[in-house]
C-alpha positions as CSV (number, residue, x, y, z in Angstrom):
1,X,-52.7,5.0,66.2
2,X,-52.5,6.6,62.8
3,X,-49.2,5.7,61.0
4,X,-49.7,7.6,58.0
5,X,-50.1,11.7,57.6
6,X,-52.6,12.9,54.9
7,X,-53.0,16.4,55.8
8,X,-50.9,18.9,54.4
9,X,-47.2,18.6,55.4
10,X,-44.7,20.3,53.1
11,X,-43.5,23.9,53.8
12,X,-44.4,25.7,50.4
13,X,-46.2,22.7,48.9
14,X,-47.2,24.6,46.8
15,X,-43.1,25.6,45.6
16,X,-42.9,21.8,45.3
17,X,-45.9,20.8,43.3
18,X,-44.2,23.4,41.0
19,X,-40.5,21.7,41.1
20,X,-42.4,18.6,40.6
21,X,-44.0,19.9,37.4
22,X,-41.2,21.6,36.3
23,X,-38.8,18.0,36.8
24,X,-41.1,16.3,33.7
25,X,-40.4,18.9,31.7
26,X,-39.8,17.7,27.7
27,X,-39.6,14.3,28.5
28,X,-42.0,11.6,27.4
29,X,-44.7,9.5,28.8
30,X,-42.8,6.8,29.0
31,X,-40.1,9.1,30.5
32,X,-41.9,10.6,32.6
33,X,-43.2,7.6,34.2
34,X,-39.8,6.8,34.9
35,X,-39.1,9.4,36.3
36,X,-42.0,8.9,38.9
37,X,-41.1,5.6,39.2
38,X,-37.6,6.6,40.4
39,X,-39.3,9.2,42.8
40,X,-41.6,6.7,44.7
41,X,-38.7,4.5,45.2
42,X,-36.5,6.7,46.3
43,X,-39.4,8.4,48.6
44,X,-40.0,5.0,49.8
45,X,-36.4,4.2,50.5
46,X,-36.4,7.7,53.1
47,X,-39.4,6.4,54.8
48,X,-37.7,3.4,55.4
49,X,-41.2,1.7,57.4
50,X,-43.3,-0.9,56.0
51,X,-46.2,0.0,57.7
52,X,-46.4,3.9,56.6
53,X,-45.5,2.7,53.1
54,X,-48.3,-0.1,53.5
55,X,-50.7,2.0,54.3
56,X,-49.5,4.3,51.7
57,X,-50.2,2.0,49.0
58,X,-53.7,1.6,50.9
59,X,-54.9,5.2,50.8
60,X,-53.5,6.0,47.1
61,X,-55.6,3.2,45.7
62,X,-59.1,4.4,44.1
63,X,-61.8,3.1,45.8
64,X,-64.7,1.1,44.7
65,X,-67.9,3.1,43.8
């Protein structure tokens, strides 16, 4: 059973990767990673499921060469 979806999910993805963009917008580095900071958590909070977020973690990690 997969738990987690990697393929493309987001009606106009493309709109939000744009929105994204646009929310770090004259703010710093260290703001910025605030920012995404804040957006993870909050993301995290609306899956609400260990597992997904788990295996979240999981797949965002670089993997060794």
């Amino acid at each position: 059973m997969t738990i987690l979806t990697t393929t493309p999910n987001i009606p106009d993805g493309d709109g939000f990767y744009s929105d994204l963009i646009a929310a770090h917008d004259g703010l710093s580095d260290d703001e910025s990673a605030a920012l995404n900071a804040r957006l993870i958590l909050i993301l995290a909070n609306q899956i609400g499921d260990r597992a997904v977020l788990t295996a979240a973690l999981d797949a965002a990690r670089p993997k060794p060469r």
